[in-house]
N, C-alpha and C positions, 0 to 999 in steps of 0.2 A: 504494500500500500504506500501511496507517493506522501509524503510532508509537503506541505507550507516550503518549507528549508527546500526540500527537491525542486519547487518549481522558480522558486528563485536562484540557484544554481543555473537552472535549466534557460530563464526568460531574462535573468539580470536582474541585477540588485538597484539599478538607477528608478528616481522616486520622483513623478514629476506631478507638480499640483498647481494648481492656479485661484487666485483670486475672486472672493466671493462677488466683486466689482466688474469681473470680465463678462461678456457677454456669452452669452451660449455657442455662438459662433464660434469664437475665440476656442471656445474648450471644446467642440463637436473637431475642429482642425488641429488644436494640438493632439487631441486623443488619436486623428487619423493620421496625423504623422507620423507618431511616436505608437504609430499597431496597440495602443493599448482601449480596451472600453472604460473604464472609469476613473475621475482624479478624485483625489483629496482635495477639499476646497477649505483656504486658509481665509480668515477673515478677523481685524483687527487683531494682530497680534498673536490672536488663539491658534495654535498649531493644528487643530482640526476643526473645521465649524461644520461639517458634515460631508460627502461621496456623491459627486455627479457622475449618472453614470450614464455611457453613450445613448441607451435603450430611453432614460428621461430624458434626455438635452435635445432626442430629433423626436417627443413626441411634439403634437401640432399647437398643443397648447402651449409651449414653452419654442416653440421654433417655429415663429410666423414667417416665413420671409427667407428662413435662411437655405441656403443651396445643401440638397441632400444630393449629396454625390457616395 
């Protein structure tokens, strides 16, 4: 049975998050750069203010406008 630990070994240990200020866009294009579905989103200081994850950022309610590629 695989660990946590195994799939970080496996995918990389780099941690990429973004600002609870950016827009969806911002975060739907980093996520697609960087192959990854969900960030950690920092906000004032607090090191986690909650998990955006691909699946919420392009539903329609949250993503009027933006380019689903």
């Amino acid at each position: 049975m695989s660990t946590a630990k195994d799939v970080l070994d496996f995918k990389g240990h780099d941690l990429w998050t973004i600002d609870a200020n950016s827009t969806v866009h911002e975060a739907t294009q980093l996520m697609e750069d960087r192959g990854i579905g969900a960030l950690p989103v920092s906000e004032g200081g607090s090191p986690l203010a909650g998990v955006l994850s691909e699946r919420t950022a392009r539903a329609p309610r949250y993503c009027a406008g933006c380019p689903l590629t």
